[in-house]
C-alpha positions in Angstrom: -45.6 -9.6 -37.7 -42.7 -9.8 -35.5 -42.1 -8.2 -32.1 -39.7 -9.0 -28.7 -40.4 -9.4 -25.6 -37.6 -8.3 -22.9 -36.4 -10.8 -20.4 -36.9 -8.7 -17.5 -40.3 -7.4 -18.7 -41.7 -10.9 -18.0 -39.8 -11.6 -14.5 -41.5 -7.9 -13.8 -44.2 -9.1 -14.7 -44.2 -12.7 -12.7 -44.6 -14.5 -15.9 -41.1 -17.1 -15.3 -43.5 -19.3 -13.7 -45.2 -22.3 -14.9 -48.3 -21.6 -17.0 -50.9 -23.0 -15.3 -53.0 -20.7 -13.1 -55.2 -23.6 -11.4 -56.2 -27.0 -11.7 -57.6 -28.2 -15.1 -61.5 -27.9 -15.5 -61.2 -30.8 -18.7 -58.9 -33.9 -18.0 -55.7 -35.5 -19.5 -55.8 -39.5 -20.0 -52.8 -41.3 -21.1 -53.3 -44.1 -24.0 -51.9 -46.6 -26.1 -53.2 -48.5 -28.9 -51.5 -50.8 -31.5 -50.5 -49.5 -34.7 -52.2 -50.8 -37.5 -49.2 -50.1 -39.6 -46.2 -50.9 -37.6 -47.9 -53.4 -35.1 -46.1 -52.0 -32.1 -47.7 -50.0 -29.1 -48.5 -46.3 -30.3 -48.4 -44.1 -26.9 -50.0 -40.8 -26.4 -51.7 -38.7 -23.9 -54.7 -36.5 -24.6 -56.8 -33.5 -23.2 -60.2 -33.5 -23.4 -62.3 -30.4 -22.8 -64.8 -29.9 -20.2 -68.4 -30.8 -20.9 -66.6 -33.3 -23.4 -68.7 -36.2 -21.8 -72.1 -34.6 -21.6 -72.0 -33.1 -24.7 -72.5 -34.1 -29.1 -70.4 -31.6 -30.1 -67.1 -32.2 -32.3 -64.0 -30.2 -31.4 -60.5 -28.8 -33.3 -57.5 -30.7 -32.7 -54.4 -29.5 -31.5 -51.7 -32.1 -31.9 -48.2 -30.8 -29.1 -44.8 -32.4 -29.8 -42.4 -32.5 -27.2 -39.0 -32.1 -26.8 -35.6 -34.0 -27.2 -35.7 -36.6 -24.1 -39.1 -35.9 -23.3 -42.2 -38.0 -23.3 -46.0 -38.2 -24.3 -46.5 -37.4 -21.1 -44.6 -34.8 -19.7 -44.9 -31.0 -18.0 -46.4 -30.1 -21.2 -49.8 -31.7 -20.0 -50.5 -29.8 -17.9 -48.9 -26.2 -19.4 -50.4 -26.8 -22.7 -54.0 -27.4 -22.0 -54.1 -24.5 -19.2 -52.8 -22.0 -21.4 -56.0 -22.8 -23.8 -58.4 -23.0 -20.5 -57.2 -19.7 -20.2 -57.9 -18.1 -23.6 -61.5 -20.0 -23.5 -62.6 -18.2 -20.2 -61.3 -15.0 -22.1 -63.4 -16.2 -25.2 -60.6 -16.2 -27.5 -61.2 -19.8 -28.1 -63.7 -22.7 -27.9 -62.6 -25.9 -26.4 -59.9 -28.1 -28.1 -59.1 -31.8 -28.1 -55.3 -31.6 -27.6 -53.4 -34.7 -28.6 -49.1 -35.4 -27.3 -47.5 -37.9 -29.2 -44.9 -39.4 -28.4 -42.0 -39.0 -29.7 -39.2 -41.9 -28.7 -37.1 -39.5 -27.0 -35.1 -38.2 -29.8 -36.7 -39.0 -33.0 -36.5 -35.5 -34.1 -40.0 -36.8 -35.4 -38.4 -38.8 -37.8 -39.3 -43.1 -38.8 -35.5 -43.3 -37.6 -33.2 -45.3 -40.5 -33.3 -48.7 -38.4 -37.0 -48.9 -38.0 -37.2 -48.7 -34.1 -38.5 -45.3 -33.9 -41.3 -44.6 -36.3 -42.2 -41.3 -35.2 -43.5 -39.9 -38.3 -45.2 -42.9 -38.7 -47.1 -43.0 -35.5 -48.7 -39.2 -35.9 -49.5 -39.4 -39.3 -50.6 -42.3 -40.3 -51.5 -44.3 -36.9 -51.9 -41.5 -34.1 -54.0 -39.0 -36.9 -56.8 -41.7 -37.5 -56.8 -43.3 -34.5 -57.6 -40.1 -32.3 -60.4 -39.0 -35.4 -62.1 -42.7 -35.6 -61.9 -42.8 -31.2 -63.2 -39.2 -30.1 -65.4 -36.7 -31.8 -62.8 -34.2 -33.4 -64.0 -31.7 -36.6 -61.7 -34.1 -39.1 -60.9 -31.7 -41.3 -57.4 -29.9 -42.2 -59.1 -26.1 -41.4 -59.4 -27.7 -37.5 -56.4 -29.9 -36.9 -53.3 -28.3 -35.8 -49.7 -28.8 -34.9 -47.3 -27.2 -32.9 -44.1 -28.3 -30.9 -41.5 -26.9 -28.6 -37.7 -27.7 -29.3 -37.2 -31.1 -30.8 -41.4 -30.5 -31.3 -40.4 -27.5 -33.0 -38.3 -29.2 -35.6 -41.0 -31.8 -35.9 -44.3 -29.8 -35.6 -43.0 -27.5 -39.2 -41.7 -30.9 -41.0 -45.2 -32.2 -40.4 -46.7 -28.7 -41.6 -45.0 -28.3 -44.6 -44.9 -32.4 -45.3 -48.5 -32.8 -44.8 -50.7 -29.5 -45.5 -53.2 -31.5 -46.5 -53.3 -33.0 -42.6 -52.6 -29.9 -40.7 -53.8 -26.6 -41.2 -51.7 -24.2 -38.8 -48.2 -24.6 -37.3 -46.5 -23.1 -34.0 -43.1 -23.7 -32.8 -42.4 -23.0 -29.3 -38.2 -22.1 -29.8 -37.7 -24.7 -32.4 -34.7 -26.6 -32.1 -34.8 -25.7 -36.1 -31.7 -27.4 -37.2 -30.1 -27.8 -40.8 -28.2 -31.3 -41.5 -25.0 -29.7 -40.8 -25.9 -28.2 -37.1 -27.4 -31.5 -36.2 -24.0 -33.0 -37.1 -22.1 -30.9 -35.1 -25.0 -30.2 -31.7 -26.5 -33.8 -32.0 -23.8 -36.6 -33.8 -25.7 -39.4 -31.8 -29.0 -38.9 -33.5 -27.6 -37.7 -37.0 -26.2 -41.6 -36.7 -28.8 -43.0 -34.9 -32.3 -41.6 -36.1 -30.4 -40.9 -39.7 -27.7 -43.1 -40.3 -25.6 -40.5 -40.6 -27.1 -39.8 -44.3 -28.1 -36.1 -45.6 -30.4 -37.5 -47.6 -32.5 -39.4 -45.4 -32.3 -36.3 -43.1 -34.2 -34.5 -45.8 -37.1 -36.6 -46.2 -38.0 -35.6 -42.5 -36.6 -31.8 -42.4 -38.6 -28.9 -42.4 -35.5 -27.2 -44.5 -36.5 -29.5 -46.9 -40.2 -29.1 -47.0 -40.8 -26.0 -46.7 -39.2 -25.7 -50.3 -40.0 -28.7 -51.9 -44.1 -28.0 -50.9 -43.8 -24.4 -51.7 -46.9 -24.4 -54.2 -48.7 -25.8 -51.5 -48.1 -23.5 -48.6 -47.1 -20.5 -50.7 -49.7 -17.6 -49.7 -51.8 -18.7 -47.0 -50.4 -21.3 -45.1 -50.3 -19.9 -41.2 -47.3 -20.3 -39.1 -46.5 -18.6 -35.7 -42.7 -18.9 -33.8 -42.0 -18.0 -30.6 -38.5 -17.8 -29.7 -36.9 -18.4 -26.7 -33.0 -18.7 -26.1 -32.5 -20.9 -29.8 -32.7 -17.0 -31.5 -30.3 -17.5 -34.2 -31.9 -20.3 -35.7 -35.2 -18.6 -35.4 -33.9 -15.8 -37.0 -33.3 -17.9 -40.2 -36.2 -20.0 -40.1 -37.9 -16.8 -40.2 -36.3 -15.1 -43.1 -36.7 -18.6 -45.2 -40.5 -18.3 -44.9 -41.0 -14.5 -45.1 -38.9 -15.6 -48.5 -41.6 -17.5 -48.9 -44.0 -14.7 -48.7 -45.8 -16.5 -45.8 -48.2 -14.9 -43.6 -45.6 -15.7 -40.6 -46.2 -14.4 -37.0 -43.1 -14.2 -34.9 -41.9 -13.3 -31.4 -38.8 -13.1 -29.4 -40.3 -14.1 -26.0 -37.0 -13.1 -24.0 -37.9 -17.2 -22.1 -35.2 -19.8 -21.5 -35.5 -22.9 -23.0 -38.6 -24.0 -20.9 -42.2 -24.8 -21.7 -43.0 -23.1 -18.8 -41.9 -19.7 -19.9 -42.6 -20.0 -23.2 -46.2 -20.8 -22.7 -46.8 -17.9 -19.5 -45.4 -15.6 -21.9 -47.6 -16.8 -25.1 -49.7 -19.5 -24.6 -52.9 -17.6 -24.4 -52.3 -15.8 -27.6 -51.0 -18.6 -29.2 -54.5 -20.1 -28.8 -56.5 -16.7 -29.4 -54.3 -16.9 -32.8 -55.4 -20.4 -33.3 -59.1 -19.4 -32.9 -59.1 -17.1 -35.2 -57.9 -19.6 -38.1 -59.6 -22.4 -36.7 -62.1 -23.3 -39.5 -60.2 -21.3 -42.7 -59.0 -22.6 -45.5 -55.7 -22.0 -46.2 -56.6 -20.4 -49.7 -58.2 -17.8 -48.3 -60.5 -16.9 -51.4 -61.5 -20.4 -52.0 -64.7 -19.6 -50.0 -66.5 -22.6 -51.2 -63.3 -24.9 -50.2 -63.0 -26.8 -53.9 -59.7 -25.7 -54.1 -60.6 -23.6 -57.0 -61.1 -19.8 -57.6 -64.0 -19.3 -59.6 -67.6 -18.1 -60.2 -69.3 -19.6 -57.0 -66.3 -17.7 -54.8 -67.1 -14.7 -56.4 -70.9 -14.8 -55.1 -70.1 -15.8 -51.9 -67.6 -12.9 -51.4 -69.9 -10.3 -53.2 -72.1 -11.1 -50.9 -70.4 -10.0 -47.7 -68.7 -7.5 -49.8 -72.0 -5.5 -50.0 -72.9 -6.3 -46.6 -69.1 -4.8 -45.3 -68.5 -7.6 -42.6 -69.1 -11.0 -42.3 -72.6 -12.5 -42.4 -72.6 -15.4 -40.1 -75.4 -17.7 -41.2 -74.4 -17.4 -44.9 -70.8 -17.5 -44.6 -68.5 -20.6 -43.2 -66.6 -20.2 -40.4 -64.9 -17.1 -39.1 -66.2 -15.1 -42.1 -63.3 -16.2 -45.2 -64.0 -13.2 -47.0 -62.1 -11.7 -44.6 -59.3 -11.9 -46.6 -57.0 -10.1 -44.8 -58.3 -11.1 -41.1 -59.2 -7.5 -39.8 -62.7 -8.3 -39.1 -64.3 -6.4 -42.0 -64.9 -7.2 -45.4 -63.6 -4.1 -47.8 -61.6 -2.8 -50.6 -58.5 -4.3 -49.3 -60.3 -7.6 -49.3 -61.8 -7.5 -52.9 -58.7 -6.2 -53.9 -56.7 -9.8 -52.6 -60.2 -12.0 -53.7 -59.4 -10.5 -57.5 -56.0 -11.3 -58.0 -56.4 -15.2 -57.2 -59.9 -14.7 -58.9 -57.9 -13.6 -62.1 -56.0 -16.9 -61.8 -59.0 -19.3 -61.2 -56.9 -21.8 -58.9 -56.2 -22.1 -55.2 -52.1 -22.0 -54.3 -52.8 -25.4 -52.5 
């Protein structure tokens, strides 16, 4: 799906401002811990939900990345989590745990050549655990998410397509998306800095890279929404590699400048009513039993709500996967999808 959003539609509108509409009902903390890994101080910040306290319950995770020069801590703590405040009083969400990492700067999300910015290292192997093992998240790949604007952008796909395993949905807010060759020309400091100046090493940590050499893995199912703001052109071909990809892809030409502010007004809310609706799916859609295979146990699941026409909520997992095609009902489209990878007997991931 792809649609734009005009410029002066959204100042009509009064949607340049920042995000948030009022003061946070849950609460943002800032954190650090040591790495387990790297022994150095791991900073982050996180937003926890209201009723987080008094209640048992487990919650998805959302991790944000921020951009080039910011920090863990930054506008995006308070734009991010209002945005999803907003879509839960609309019930187009539950509440989220939602995690910002930080990223040294300019990383581009990378473990930088010299060792002194292990920013890949921190989310995923330090950050990842260490927020599961200290609150009570739903650890599991259908309920952890990542997104990023800019420089987050970049680093929020590498770690989609890197990781699928880790993170089940990606958004990029205006993704600084660059190849090796525009990060050479726009950015020479960090293509020496963060990548010694080495194509190669750039790969390991581009989302370029990934998205191709994990194509089996994220071919057919895995989610990704983009929401462009002023970096269009390199949107545009982001785009057209993963619709190459046949990936179910949501995109949007917001009209914003390059500002969380605008990009989150303009989107946030159905960012997070998209995320809700994925929150708990596999991302092989007819694995219904979540083995990772296609076979005989899928197929009595999905007969199941098949005969019934929707979704039947206390036999079914979460938001109803025989859904296949995410309309709300369960039909002859749906079969139709449920018996081609039933024919194969094997999950894309």
């Amino acid at each position: 799906m792809s649609h734009i959003r005009s410029i002066a539609s959204l100042a009509a509108s009064g949607l340049l401002g920042c995000a948030a509409l009022g003061a946070l009902q849950g609460r943002v903390e800032s954190r650090t811990f040591t790495g387990p890994i790297t022994g150095k101080t791991v900073r982050y910040s996180i937003y926890l939900p209201p009723g987080y306290d008094a209640s048992a319950a487990r919650y998805p995770v959302i991790y944000h990345l921020h951009g080039i020069g910011g920090t863990h801590n930054g506008q995006q703590i308070s734009t991010v989590p209002q945005s999803f405040e907003n879509a839960a009083a609309q019930n187009l969400i539950g509440p989220v745990i939602i995690v910002f990492p930080d990223g040294y700067s300019d990383s581009f999300w990378a473990d930088s050549i010299g060792g002194d910015k292990p920013a890949e290292t921190d989310v995923v192997r330090q950050l990842v655990p260490h927020v599961d093992a200290t609150f009570r998240t739903i650890a599991d790949v259908r309920s952890r998410v990542m997104q990023g604007f800019s420089m987050g952008g970049f680093g929020a796909t590498k770690f989609s397509f890197k990781y699928p395993d880790i993170f089940g949905m990606c958004l990029a807010y205006d993704g600084a998306l660059l190849t090796w060759d525009n990060l050479v020309a726009f950015h020479p400091q960090q293509a020496q800095s963060i990548f010694g100046n080495s194509r190669a090493y750039f790969d390991q940590f581009s989302p370029w890279f990934w998205m191709n050499e994990h194509r089996a893995a994220i071919d057919r199912g895995y989610p990704v929404r983009m929401l462009a703001g002023s970096l269009v052109p390199g949107n545009r071909r982001f785009r057209d590699g993963l619709l190459a990809l046949n990936l179910p892809i949501d995109y949007t030409e917001t009209g914003c400048p390059h500002t969380v502010g605008c990009l989150f007004t303009a989107e946030g809310v159905d960012s997070a009513a998209w995320i809700g609706a994925r929150l708990g799916r596999t991302n092989c859609p007819p694995d219904l039993s979540s083995d990772r295979l296609v076979d005989d146990a899928d197929f009595v699941l999905f007969a199941r709500a098949y005969e019934l026409l929707s979704c039947d909520a206390t036999a079914m997992a979460l938001n109803c996967p025989a859904d296949q095609n995410g309309d709300g009902i369960v039909d002859d489209t749906d079969f139709a999808l449920f018996a081609q990878a039933y024919n194969e007997l094997i999950c894309p991931l």
